[in-house]
N, CA, C and O atoms as CSV, one atom per row, in Angstrom:
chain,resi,resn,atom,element,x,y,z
A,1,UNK,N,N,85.642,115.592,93.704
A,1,UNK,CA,C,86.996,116.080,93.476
A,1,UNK,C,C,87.868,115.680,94.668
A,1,UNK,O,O,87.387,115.625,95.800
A,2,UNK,N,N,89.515,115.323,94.339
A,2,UNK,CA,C,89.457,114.704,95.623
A,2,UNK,C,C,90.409,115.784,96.072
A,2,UNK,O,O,90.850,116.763,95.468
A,3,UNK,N,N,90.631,115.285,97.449
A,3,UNK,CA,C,91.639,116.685,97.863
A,3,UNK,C,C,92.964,116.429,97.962
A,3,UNK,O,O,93.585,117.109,98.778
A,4,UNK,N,N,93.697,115.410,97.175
A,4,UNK,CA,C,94.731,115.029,96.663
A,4,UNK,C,C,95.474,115.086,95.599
A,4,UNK,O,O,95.914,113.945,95.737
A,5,UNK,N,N,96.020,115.480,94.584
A,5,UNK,CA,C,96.395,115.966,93.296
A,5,UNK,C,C,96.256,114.076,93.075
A,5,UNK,O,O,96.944,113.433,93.868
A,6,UNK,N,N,95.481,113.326,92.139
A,6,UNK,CA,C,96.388,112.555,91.602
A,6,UNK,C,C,97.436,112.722,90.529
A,6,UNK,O,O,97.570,113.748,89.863
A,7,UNK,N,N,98.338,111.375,90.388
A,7,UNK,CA,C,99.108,111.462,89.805
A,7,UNK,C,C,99.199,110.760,88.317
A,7,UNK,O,O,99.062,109.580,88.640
A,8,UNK,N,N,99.296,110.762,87.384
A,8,UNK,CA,C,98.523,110.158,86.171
A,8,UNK,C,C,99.910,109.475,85.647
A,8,UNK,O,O,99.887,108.254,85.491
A,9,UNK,N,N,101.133,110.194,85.362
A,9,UNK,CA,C,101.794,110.304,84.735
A,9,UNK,C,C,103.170,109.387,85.577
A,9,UNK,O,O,103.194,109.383,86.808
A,10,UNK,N,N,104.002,108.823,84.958
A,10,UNK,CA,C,105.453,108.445,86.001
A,10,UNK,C,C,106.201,109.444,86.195
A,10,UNK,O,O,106.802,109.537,87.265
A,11,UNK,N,N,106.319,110.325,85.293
A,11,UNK,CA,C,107.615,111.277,85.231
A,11,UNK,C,C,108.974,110.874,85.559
A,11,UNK,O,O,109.828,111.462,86.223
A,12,UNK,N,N,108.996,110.074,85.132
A,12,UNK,CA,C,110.591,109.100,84.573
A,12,UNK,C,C,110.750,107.887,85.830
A,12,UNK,O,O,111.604,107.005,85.744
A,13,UNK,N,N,109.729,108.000,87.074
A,13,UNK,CA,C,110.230,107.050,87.771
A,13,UNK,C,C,110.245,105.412,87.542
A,13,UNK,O,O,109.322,104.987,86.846
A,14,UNK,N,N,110.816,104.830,87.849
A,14,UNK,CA,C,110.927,103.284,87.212
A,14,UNK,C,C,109.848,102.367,87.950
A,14,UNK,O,O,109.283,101.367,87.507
A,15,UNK,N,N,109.716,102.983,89.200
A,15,UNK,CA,C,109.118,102.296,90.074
A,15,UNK,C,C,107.509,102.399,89.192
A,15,UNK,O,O,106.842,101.384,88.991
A,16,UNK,N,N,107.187,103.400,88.862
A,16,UNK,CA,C,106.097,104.227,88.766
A,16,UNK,C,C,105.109,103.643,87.710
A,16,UNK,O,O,103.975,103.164,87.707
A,17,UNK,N,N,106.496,104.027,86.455
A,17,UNK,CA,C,106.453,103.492,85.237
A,17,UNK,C,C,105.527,101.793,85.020
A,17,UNK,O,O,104.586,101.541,84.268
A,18,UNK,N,N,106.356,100.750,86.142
A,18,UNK,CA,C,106.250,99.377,85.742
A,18,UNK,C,C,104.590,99.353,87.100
A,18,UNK,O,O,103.659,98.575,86.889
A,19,UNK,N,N,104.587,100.121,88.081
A,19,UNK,CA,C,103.364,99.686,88.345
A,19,UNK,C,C,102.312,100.383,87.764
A,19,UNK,O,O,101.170,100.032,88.060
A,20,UNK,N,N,102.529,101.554,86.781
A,20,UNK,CA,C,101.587,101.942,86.298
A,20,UNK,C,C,101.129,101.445,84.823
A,20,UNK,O,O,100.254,101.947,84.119
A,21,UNK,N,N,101.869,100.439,84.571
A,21,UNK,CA,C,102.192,99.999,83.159
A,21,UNK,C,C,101.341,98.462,83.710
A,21,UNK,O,O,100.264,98.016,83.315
A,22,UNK,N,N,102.015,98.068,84.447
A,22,UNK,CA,C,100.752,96.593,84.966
A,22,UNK,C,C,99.280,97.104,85.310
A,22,UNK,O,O,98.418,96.545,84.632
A,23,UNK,N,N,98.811,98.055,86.228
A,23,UNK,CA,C,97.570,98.196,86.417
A,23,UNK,C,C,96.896,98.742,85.451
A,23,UNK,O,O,95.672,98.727,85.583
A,24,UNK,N,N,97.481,99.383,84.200
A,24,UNK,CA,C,96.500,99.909,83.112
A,24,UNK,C,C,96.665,99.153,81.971
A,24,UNK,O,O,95.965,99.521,81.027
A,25,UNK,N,N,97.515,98.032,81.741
A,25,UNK,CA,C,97.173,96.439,81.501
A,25,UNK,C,C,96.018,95.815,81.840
A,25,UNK,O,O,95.258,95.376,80.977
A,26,UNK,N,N,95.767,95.714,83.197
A,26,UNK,CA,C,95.189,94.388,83.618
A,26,UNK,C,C,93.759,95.706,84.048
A,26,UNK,O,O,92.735,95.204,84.513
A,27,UNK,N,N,93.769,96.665,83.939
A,27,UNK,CA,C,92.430,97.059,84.474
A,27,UNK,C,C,91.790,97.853,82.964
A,27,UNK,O,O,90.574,98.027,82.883
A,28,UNK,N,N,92.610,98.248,81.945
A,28,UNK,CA,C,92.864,99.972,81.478
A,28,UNK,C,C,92.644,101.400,81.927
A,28,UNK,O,O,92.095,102.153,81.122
A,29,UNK,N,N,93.085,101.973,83.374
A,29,UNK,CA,C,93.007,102.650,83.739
A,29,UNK,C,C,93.701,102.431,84.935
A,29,UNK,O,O,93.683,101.287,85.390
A,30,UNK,N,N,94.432,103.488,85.650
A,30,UNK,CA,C,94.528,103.469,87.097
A,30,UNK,C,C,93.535,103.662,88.244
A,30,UNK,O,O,92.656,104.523,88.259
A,31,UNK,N,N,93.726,102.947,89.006
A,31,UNK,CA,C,93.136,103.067,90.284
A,31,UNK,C,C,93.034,104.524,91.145
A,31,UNK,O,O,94.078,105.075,91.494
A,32,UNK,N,N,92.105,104.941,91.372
A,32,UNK,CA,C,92.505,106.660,92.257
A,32,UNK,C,C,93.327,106.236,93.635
A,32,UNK,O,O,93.963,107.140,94.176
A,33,UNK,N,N,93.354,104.834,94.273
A,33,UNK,CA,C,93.867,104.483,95.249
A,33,UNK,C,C,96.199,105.072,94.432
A,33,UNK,O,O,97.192,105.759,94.672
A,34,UNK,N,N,95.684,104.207,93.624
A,34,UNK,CA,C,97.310,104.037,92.737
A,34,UNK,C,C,97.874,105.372,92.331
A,34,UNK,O,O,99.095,105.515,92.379
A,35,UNK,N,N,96.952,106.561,91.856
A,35,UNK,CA,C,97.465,107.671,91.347
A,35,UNK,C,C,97.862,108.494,92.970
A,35,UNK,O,O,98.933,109.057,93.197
A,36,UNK,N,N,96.903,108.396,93.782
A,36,UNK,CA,C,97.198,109.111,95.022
A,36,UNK,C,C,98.378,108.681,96.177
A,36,UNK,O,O,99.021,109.386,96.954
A,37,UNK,N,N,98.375,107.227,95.944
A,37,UNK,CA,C,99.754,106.466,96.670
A,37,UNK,C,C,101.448,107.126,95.530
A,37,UNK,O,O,102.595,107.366,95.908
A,38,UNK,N,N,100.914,107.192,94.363
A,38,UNK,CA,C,102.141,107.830,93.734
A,38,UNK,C,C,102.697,108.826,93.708
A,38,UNK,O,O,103.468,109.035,92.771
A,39,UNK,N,N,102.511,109.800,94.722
A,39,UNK,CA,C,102.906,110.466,95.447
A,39,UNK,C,C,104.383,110.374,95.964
A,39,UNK,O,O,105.444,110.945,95.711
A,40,UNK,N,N,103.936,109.356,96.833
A,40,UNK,CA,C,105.224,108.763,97.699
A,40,UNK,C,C,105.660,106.922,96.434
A,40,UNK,O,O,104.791,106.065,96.599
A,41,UNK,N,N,106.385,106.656,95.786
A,41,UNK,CA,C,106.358,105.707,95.459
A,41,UNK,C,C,106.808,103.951,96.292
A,41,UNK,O,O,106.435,102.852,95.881
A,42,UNK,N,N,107.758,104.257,97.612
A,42,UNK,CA,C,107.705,103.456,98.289
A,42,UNK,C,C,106.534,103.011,98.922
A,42,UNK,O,O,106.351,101.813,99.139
A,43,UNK,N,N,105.612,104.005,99.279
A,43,UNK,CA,C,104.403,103.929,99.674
A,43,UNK,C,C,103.794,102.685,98.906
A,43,UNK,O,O,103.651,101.529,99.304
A,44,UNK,N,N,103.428,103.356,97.493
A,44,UNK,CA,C,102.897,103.426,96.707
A,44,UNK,C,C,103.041,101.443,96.788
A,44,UNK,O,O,102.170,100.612,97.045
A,45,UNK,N,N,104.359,101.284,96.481
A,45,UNK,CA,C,105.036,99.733,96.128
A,45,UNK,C,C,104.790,98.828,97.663
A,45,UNK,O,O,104.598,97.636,97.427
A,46,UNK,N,N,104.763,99.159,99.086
A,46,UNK,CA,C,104.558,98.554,99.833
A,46,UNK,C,C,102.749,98.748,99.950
A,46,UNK,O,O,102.305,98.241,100.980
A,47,UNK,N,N,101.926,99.257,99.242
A,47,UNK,CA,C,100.701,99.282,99.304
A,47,UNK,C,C,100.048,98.178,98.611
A,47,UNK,O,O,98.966,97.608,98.750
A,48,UNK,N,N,100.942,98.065,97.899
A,48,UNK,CA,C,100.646,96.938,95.915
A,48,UNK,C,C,101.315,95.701,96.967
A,48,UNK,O,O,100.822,94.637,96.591
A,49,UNK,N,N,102.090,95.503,97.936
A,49,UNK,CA,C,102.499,94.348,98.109
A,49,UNK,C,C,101.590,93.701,99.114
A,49,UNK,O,O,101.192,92.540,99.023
A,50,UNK,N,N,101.325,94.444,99.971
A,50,UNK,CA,C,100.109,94.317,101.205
A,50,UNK,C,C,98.849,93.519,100.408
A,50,UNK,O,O,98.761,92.292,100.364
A,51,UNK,N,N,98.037,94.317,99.881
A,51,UNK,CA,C,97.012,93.564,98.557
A,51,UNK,C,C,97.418,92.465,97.710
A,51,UNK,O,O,96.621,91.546,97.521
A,52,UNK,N,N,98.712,92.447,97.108
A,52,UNK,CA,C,98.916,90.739,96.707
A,52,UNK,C,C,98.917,89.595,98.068
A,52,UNK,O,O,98.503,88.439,97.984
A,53,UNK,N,N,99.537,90.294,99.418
A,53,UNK,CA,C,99.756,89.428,100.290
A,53,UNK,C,C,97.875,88.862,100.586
A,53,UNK,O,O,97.366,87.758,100.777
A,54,UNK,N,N,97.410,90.035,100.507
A,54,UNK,CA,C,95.953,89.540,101.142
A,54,UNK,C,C,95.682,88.709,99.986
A,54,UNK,O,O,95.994,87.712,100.636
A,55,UNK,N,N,95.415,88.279,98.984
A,55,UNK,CA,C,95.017,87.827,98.052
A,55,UNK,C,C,95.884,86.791,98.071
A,55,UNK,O,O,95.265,85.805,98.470
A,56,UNK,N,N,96.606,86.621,97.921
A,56,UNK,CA,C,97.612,85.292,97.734
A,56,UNK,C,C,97.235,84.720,99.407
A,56,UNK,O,O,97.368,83.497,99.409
A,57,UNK,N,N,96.934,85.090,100.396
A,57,UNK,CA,C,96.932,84.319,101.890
A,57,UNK,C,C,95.991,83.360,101.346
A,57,UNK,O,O,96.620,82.303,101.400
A,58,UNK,N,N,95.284,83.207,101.040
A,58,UNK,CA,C,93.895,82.315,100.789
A,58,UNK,C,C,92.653,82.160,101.892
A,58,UNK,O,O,91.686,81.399,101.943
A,59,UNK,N,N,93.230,83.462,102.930
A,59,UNK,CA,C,92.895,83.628,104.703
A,59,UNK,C,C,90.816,84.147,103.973
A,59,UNK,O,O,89.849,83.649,104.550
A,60,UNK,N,N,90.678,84.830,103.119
A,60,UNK,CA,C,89.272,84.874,102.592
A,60,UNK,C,C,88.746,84.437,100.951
A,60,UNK,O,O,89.102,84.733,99.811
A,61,UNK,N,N,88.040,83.850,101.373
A,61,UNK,CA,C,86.856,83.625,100.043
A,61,UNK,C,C,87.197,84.477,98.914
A,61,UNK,O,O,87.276,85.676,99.183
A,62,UNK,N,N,87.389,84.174,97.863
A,62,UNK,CA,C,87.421,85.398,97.048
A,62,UNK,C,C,86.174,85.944,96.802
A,62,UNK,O,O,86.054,87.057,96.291
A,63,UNK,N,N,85.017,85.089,97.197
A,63,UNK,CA,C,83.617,85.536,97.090
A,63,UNK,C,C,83.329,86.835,98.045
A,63,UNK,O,O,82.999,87.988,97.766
A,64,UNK,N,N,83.607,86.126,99.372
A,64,UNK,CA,C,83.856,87.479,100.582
A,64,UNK,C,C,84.759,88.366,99.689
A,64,UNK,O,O,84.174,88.953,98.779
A,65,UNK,N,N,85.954,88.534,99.797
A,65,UNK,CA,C,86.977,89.546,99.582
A,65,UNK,C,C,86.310,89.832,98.374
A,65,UNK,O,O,87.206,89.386,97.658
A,66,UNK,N,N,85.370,90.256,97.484
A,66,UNK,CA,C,84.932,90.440,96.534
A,66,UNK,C,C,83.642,91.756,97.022
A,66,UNK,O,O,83.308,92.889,96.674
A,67,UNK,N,N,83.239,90.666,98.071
A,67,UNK,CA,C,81.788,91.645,98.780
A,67,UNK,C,C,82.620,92.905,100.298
A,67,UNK,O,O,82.034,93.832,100.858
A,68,UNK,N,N,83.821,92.509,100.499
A,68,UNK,CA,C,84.276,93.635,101.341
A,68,UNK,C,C,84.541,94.354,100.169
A,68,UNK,O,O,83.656,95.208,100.225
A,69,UNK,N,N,85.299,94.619,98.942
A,69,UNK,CA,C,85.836,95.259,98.244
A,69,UNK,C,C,84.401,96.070,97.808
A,69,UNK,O,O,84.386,97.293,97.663
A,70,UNK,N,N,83.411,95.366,97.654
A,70,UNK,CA,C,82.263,96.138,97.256
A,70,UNK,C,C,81.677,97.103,98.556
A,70,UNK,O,O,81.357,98.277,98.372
A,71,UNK,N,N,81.620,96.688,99.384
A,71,UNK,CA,C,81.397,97.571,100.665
A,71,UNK,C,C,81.774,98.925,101.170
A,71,UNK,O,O,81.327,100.038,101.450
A,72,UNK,N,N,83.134,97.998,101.115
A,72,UNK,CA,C,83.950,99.723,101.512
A,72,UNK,C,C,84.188,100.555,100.091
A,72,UNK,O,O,84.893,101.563,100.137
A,73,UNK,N,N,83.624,100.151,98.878
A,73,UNK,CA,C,83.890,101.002,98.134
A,73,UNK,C,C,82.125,101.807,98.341
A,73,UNK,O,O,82.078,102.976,97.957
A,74,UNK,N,N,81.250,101.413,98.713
A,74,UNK,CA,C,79.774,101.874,98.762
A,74,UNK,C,C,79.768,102.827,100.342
A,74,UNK,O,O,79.083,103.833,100.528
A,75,UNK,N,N,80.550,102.308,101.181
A,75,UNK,CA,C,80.893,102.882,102.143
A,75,UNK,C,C,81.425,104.359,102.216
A,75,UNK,O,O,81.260,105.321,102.967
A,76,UNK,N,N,82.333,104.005,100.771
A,76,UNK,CA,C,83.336,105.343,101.014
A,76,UNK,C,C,82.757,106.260,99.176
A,76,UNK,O,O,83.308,107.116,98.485
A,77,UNK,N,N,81.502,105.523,99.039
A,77,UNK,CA,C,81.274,106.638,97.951
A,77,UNK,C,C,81.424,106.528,96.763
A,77,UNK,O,O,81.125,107.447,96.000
A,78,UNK,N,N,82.033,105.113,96.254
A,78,UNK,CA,C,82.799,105.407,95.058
A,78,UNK,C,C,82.357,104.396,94.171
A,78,UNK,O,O,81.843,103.387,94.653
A,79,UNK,N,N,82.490,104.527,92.845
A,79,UNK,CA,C,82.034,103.476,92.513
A,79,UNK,C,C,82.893,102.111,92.086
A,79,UNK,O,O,84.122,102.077,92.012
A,80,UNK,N,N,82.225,101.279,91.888
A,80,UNK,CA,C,83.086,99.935,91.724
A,80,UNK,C,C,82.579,99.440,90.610
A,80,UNK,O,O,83.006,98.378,90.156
């Protein structure tokens, strides 16, 4: 249980709406990272931009950046 309310829903925000409308597109579901950043939604939108930047740098492997993503998710408990 986490000790954060997530947030499931937009409740009319626009911001909210269109990133919660792409990640349950491309995944069907939100991320607990995404419901808990929606909180704050600037947050939320400079968090989503940081992660395209890493991904678009071409600075790691997507093979690596594949096996950190698996790590720190085994690290921190959760599943992937």
């Amino acid at each position: 249980m986490p000790r954060v309310r997530e947030i499931e829903q937009d409740g009319g925000d626009p911001l909210l709406r269109e990133v919660f409308a792409k990640e349950r597109e491309a995944f069907g579901s939100l991320f607990n990272t995404t419901k808990v950043f929606a909180h704050c939604p600037a947050i939320l939108k400079a968090a989503k931009q940081l992660s395209a930047a890493v991904e678009a740098s071409g600075l790691l492997d997507p093979q690596l950046r594949a096996l950190v993503y698996l790590r720190v998710a085994l690290i921190n408990g959760c599943p992937f």
